[in-house]
PDB file of N, CA, C and O in Angstrom:
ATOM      1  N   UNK A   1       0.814  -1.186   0.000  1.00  0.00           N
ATOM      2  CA  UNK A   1       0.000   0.000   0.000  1.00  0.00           C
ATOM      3  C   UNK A   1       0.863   1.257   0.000  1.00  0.00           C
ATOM      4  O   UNK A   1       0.474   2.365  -0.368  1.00  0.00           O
ATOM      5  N   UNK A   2       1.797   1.028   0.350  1.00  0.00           N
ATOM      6  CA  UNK A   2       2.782   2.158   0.549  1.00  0.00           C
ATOM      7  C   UNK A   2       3.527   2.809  -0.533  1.00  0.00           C
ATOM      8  O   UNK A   2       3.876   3.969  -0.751  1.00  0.00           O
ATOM      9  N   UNK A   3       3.656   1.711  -1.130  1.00  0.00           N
ATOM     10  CA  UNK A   3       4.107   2.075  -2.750  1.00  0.00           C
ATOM     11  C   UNK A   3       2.882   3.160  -3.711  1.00  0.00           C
ATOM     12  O   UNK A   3       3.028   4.134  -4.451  1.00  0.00           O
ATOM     13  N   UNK A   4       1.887   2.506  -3.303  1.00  0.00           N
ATOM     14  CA  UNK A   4       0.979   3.407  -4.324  1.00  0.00           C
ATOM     15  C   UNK A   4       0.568   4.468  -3.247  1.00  0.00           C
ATOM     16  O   UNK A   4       0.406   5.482  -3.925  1.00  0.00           O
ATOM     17  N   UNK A   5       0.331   4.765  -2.051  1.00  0.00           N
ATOM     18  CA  UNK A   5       0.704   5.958  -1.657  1.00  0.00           C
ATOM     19  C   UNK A   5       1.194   6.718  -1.986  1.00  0.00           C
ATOM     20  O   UNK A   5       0.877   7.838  -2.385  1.00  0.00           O
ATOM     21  N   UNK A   6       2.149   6.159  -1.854  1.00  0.00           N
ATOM     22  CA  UNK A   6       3.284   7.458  -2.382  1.00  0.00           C
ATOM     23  C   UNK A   6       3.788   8.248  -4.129  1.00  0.00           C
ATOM     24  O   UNK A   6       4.288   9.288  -4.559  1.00  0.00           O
ATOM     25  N   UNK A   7       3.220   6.865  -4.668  1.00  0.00           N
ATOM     26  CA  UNK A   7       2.510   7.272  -6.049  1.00  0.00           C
ATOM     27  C   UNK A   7       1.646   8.449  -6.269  1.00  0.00           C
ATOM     28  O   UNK A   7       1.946   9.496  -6.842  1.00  0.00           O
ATOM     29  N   UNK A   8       0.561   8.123  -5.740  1.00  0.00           N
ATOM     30  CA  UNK A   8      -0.279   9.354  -5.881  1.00  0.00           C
ATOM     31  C   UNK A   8      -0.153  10.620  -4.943  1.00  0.00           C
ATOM     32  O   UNK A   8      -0.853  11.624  -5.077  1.00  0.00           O
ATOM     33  N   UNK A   9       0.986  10.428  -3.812  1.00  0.00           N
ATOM     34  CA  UNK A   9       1.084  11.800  -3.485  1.00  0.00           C
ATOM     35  C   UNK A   9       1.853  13.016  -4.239  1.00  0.00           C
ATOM     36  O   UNK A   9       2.001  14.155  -3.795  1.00  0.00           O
ATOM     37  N   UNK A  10       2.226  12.599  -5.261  1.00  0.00           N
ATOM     38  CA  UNK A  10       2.467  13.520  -6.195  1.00  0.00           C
ATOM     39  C   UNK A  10       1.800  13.942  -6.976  1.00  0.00           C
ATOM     40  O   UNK A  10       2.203  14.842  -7.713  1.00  0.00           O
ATOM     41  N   UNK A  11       0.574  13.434  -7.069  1.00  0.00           N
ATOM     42  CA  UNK A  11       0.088  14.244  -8.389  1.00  0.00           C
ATOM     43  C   UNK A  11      -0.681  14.809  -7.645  1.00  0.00           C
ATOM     44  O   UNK A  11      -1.049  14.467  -6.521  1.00  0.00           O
ATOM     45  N   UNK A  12      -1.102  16.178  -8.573  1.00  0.00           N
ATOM     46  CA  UNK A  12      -1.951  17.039  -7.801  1.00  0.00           C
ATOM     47  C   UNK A  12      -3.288  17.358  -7.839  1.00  0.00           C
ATOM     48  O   UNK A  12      -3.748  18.322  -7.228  1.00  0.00           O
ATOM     49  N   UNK A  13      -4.039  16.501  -8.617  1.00  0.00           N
ATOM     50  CA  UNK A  13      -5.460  15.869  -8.439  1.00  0.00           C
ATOM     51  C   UNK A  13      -5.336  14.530  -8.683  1.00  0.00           C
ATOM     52  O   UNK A  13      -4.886  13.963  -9.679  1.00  0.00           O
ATOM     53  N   UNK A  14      -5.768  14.097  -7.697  1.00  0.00           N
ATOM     54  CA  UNK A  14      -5.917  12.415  -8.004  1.00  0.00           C
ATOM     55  C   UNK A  14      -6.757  11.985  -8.214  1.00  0.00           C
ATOM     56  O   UNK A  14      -6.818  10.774  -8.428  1.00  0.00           O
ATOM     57  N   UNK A  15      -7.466  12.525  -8.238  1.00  0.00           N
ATOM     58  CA  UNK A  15      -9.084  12.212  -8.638  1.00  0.00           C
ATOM     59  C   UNK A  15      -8.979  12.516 -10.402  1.00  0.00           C
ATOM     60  O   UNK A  15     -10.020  12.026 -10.838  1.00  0.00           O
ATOM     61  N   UNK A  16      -8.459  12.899 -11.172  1.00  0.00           N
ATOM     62  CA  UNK A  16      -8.528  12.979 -12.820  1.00  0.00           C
ATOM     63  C   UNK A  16      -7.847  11.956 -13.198  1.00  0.00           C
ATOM     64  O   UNK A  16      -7.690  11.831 -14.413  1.00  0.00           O
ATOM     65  N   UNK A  17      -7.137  10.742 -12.116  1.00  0.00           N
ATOM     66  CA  UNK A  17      -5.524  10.073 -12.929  1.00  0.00           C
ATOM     67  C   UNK A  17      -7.197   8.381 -12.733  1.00  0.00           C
ATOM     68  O   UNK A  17      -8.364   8.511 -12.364  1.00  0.00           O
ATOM     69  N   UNK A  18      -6.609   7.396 -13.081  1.00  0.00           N
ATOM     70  CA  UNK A  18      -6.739   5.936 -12.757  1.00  0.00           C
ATOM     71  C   UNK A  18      -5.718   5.123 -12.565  1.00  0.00           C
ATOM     72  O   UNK A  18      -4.647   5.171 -13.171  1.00  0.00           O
ATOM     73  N   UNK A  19      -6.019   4.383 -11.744  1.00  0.00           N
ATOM     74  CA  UNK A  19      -4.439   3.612 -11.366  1.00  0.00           C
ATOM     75  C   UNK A  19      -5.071   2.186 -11.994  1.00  0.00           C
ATOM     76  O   UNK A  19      -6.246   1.821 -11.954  1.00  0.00           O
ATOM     77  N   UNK A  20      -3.715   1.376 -12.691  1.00  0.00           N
ATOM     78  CA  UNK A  20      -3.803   0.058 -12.925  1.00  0.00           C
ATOM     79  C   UNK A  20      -2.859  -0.726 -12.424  1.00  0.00           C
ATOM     80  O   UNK A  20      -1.833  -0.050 -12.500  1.00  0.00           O
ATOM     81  N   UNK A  21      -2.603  -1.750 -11.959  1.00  0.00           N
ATOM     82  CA  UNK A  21      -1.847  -2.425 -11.082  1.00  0.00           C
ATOM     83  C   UNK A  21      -1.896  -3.647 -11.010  1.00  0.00           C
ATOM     84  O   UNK A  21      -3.050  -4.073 -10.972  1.00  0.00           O
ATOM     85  N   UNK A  22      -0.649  -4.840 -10.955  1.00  0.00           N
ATOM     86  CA  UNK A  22      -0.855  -6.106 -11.031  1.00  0.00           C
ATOM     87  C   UNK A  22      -1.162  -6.816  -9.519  1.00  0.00           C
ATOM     88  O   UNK A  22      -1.209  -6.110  -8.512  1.00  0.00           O
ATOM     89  N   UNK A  23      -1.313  -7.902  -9.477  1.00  0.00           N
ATOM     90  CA  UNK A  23      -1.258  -8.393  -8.256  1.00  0.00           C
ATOM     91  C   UNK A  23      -0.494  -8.245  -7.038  1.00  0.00           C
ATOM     92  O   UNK A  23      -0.771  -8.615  -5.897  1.00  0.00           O
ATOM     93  N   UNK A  24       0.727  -7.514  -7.578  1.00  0.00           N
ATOM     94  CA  UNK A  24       1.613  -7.576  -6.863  1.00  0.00           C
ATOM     95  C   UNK A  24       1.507  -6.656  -5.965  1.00  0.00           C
ATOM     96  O   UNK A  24       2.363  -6.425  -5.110  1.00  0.00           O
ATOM     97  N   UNK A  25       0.609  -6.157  -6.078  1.00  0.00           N
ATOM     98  CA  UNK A  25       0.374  -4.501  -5.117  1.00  0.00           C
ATOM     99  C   UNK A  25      -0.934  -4.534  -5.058  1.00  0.00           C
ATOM    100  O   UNK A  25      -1.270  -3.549  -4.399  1.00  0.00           O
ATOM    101  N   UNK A  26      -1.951  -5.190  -5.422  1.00  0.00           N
ATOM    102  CA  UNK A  26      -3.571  -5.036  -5.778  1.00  0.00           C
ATOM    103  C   UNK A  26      -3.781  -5.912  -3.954  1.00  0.00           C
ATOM    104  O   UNK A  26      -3.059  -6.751  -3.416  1.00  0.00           O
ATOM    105  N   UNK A  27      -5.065  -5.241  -3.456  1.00  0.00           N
ATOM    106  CA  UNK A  27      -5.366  -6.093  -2.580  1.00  0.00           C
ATOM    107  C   UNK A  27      -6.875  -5.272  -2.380  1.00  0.00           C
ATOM    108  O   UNK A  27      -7.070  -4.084  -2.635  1.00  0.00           O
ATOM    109  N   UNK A  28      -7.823  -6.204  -1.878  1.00  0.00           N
ATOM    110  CA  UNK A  28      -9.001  -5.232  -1.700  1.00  0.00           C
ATOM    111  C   UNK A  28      -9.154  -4.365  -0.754  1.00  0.00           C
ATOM    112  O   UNK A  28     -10.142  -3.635  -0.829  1.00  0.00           O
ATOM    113  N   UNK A  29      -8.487  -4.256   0.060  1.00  0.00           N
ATOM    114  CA  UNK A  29      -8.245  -2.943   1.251  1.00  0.00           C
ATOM    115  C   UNK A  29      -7.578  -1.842   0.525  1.00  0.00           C
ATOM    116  O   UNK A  29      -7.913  -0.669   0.694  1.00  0.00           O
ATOM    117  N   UNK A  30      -6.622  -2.215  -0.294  1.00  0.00           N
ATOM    118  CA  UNK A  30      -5.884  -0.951  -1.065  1.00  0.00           C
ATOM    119  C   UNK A  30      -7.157  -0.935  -2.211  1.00  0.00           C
ATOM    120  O   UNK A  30      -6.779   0.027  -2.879  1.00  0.00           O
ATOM    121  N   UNK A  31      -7.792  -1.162  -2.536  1.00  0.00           N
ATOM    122  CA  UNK A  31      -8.601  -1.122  -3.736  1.00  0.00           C
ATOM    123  C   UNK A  31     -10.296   0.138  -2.457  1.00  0.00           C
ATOM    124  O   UNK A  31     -10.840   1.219  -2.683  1.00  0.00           O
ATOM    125  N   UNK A  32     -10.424  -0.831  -1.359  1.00  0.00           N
ATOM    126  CA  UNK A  32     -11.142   0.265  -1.039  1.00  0.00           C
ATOM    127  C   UNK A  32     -10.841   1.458  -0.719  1.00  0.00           C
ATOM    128  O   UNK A  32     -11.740   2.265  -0.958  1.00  0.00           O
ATOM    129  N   UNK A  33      -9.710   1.966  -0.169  1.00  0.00           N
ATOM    130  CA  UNK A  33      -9.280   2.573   0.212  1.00  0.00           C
ATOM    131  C   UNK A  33      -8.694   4.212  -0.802  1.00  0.00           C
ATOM    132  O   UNK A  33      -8.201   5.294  -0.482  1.00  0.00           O
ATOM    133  N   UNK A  34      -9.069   3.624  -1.951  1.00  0.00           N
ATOM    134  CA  UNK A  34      -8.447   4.825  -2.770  1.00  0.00           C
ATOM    135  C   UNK A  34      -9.799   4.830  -3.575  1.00  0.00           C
ATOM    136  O   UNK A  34      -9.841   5.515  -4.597  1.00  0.00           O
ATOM    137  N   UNK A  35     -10.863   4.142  -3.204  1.00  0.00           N
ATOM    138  CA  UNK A  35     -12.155   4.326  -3.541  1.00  0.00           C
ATOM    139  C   UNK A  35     -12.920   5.692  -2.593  1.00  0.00           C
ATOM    140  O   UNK A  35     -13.746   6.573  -2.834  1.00  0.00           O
ATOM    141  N   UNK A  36     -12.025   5.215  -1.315  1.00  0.00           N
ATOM    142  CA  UNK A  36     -12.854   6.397  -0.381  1.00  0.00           C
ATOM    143  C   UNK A  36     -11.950   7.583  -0.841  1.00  0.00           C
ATOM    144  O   UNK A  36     -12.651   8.582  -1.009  1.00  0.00           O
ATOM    145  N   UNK A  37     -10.704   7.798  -1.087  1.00  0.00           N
ATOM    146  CA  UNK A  37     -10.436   8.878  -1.462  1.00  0.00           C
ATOM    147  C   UNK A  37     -10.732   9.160  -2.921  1.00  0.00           C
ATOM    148  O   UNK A  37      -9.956   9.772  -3.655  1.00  0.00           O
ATOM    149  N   UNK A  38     -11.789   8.723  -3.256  1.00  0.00           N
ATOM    150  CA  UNK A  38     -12.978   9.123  -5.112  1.00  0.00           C
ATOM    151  C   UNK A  38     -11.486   8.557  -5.911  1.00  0.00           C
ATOM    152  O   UNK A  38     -11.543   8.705  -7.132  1.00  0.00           O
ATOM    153  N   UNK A  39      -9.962   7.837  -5.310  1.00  0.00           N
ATOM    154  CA  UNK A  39      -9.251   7.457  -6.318  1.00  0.00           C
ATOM    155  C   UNK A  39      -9.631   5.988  -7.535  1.00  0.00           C
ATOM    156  O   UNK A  39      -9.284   4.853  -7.208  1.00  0.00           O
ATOM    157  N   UNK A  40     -10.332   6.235  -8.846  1.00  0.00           N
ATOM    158  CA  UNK A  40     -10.512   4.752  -9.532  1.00  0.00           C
ATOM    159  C   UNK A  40      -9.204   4.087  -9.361  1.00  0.00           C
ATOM    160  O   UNK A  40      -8.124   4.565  -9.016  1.00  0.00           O
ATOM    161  N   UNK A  41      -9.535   2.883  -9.679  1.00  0.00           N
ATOM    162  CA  UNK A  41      -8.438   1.882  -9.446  1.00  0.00           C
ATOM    163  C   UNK A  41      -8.918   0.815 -10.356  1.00  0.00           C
ATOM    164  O   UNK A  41     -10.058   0.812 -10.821  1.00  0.00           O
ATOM    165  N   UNK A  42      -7.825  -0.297 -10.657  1.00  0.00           N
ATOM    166  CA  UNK A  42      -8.422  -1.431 -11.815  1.00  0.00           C
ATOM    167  C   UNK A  42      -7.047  -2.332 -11.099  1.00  0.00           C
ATOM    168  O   UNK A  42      -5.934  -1.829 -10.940  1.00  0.00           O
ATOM    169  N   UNK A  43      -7.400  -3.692 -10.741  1.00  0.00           N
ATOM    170  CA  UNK A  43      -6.152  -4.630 -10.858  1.00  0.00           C
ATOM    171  C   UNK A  43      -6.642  -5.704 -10.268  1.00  0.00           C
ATOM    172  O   UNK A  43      -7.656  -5.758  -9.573  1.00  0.00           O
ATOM    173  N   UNK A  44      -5.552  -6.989 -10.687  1.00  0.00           N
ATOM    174  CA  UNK A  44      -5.792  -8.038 -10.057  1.00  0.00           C
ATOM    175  C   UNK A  44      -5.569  -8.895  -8.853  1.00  0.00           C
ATOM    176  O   UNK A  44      -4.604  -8.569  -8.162  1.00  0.00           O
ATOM    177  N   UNK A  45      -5.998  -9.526  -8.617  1.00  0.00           N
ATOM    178  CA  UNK A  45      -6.028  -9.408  -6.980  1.00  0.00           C
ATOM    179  C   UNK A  45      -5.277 -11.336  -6.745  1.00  0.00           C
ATOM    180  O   UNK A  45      -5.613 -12.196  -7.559  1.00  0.00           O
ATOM    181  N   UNK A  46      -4.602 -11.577  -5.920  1.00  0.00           N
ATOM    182  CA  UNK A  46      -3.986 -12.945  -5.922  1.00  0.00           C
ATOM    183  C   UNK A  46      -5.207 -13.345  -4.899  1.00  0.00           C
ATOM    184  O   UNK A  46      -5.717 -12.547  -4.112  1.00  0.00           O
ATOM    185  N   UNK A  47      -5.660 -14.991  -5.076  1.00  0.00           N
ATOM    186  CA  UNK A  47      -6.526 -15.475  -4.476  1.00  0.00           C
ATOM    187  C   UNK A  47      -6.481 -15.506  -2.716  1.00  0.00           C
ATOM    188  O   UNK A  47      -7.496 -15.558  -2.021  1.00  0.00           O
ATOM    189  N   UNK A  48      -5.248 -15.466  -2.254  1.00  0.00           N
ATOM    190  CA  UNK A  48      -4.548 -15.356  -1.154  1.00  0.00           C
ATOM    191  C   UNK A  48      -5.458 -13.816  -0.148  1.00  0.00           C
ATOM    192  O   UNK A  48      -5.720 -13.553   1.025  1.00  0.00           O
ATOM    193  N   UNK A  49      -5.653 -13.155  -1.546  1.00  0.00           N
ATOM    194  CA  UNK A  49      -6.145 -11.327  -0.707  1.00  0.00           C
ATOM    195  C   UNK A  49      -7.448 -11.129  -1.266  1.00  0.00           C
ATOM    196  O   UNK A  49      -7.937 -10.074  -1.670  1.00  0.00           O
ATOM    197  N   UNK A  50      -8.011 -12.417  -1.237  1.00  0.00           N
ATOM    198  CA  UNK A  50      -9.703 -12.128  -2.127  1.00  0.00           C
ATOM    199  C   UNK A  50     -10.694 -12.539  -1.064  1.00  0.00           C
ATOM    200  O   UNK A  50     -11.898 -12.740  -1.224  1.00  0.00           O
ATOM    201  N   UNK A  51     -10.018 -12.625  -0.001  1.00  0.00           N
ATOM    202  CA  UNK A  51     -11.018 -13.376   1.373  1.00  0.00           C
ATOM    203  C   UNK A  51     -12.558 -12.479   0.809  1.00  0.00           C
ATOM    204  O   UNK A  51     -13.583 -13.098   0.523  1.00  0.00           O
ATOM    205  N   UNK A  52     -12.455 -11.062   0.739  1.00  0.00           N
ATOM    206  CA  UNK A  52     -13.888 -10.523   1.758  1.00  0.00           C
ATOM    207  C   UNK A  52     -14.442 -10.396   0.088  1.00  0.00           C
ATOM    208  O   UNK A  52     -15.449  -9.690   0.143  1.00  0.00           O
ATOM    209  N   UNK A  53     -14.242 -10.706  -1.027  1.00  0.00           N
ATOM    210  CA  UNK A  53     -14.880 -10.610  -2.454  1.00  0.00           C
ATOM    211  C   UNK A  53     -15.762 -11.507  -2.599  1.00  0.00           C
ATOM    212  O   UNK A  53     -15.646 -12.674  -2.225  1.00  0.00           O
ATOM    213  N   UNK A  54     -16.802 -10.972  -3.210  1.00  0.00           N
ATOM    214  CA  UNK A  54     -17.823 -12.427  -3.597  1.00  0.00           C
ATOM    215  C   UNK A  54     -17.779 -12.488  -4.427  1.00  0.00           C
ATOM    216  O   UNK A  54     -18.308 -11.728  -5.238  1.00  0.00           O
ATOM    217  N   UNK A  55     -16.743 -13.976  -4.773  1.00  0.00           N
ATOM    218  CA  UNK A  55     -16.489 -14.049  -6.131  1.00  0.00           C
ATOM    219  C   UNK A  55     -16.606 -15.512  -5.950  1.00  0.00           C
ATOM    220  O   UNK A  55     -16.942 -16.107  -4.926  1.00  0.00           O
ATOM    221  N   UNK A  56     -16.316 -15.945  -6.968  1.00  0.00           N
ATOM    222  CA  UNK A  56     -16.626 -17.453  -7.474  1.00  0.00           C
ATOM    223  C   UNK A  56     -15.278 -18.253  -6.861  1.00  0.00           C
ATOM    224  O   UNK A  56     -14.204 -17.714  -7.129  1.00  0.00           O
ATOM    225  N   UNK A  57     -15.226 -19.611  -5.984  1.00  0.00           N
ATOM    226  CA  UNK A  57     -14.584 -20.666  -5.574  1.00  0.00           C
ATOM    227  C   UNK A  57     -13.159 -20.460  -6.734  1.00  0.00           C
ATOM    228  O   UNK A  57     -13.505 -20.149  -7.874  1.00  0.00           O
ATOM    229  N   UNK A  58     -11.792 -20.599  -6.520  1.00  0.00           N
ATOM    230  CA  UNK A  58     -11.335 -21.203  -7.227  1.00  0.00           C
ATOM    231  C   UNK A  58     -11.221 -22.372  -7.652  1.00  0.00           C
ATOM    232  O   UNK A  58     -10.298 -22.632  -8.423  1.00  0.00           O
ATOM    233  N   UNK A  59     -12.156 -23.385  -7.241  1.00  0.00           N
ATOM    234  CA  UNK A  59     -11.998 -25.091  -7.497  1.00  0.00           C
ATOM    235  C   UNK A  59     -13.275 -24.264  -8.679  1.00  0.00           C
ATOM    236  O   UNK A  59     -12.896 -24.284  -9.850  1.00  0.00           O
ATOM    237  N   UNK A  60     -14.457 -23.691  -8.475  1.00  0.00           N
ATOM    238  CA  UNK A  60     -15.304 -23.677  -9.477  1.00  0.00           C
ATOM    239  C   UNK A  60     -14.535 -22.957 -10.793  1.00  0.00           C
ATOM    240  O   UNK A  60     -14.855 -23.474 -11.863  1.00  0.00           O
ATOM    241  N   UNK A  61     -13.805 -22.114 -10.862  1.00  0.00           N
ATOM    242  CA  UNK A  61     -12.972 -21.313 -11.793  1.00  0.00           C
ATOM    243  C   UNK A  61     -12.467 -22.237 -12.882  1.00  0.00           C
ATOM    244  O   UNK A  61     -12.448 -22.297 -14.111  1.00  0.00           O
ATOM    245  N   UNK A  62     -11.979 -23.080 -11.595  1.00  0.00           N
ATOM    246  CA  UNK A  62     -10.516 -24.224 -12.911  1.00  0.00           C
ATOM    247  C   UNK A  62     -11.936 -24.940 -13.468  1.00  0.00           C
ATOM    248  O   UNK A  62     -11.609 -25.204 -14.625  1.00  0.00           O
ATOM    249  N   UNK A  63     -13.106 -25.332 -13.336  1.00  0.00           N
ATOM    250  CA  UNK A  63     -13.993 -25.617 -14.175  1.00  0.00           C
ATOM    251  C   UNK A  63     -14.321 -25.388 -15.306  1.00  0.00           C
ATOM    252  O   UNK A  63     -14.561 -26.236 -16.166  1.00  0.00           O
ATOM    253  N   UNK A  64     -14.366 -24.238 -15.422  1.00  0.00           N
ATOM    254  CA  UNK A  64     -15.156 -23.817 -16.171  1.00  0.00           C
ATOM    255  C   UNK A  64     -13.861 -24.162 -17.621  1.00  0.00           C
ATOM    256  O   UNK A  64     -12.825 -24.823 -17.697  1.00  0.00           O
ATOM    257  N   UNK A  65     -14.703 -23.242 -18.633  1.00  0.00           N
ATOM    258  CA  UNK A  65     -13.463 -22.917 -19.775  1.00  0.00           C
ATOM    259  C   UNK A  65     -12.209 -22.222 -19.669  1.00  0.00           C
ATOM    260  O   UNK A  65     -11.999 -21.484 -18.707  1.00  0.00           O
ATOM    261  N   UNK A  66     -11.086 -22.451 -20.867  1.00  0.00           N
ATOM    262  CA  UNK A  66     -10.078 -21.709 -20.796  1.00  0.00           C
ATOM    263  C   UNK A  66     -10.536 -20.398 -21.069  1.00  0.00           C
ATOM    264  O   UNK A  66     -11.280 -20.153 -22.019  1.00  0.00           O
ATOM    265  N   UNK A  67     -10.134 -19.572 -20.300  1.00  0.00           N
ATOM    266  CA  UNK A  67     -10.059 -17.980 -20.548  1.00  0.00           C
ATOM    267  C   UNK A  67     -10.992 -17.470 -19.600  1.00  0.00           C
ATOM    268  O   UNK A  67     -10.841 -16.266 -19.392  1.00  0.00           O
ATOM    269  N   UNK A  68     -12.141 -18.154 -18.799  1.00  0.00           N
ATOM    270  CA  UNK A  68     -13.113 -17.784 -17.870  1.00  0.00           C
ATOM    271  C   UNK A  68     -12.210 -17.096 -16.758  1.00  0.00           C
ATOM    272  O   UNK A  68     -11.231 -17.575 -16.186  1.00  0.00           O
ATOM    273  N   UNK A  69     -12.968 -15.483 -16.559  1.00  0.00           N
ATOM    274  CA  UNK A  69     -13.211 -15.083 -15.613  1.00  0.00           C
ATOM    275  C   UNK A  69     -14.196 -14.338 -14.585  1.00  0.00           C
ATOM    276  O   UNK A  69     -15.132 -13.699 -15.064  1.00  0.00           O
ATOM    277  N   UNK A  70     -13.997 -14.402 -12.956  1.00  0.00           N
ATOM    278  CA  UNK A  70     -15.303 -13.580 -12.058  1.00  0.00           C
ATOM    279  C   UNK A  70     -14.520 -12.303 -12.132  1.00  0.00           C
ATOM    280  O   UNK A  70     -13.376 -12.096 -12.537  1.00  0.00           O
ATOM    281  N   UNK A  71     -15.403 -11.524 -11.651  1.00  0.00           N
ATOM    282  CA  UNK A  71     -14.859  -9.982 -11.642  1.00  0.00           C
ATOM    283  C   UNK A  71     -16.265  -9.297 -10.396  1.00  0.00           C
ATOM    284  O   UNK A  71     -17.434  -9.641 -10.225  1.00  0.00           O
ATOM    285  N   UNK A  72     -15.395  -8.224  -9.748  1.00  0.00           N
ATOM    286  CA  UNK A  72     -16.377  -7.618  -8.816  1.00  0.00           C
ATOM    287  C   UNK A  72     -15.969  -6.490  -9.126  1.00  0.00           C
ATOM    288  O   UNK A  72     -14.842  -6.141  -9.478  1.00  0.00           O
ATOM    289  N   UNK A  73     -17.548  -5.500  -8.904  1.00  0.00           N
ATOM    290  CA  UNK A  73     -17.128  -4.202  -9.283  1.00  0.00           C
ATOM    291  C   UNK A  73     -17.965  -3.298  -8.381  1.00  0.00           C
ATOM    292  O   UNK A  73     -19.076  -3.728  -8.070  1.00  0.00           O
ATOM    293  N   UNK A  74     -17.590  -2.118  -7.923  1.00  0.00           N
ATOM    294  CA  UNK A  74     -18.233  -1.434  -6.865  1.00  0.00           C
ATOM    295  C   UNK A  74     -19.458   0.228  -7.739  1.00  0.00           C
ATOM    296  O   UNK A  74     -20.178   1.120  -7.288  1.00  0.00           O
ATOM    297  N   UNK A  75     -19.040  -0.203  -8.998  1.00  0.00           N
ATOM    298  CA  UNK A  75     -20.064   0.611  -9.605  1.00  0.00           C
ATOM    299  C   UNK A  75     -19.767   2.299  -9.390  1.00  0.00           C
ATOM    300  O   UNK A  75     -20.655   3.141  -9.520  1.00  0.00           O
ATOM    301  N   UNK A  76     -18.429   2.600  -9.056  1.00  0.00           N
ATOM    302  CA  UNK A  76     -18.207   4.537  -8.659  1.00  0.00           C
ATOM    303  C   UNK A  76     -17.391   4.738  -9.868  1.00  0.00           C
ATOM    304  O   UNK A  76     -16.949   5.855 -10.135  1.00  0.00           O
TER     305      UNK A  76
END
């Protein structure tokens, strides 16, 4: 979280930028969290930091087809 902190404390509206980000920094606390500051955000999240998402089982995932994915979205 600290990394993208400090990312956006440089720019000087953060509210005009969107951040995209791999797993490696994506987590849903950092994802809410720059929601409450009106910051958009887009990234993927490792199954490890998806506890509080309602998203689909990974045993149901590897089911399905190649290329299937869940996605959650908070609609702001």
């Amino acid at each position: 979280m600290k990394v993208i902190e400090e990312m956006i404390s440089v720019l000087e509206r953060p509210v005009k930028h969107e951040l995209y980000f791999n797993n490696f920094f994506a987590s849903y606390d950092l994802l809410e969290k720059l929601s409450d500051k009106m910051i958009r955000a887009t990234g993927t999240i490792r199954n490890s930091r998806a506890r509080k998402l309602p998203i689909m089982p990974v045993d149901e995932v590897k089911k399905k087809y190649r290329g299937f994915f869940d996605h959650v979205c908070n609609s702001t």
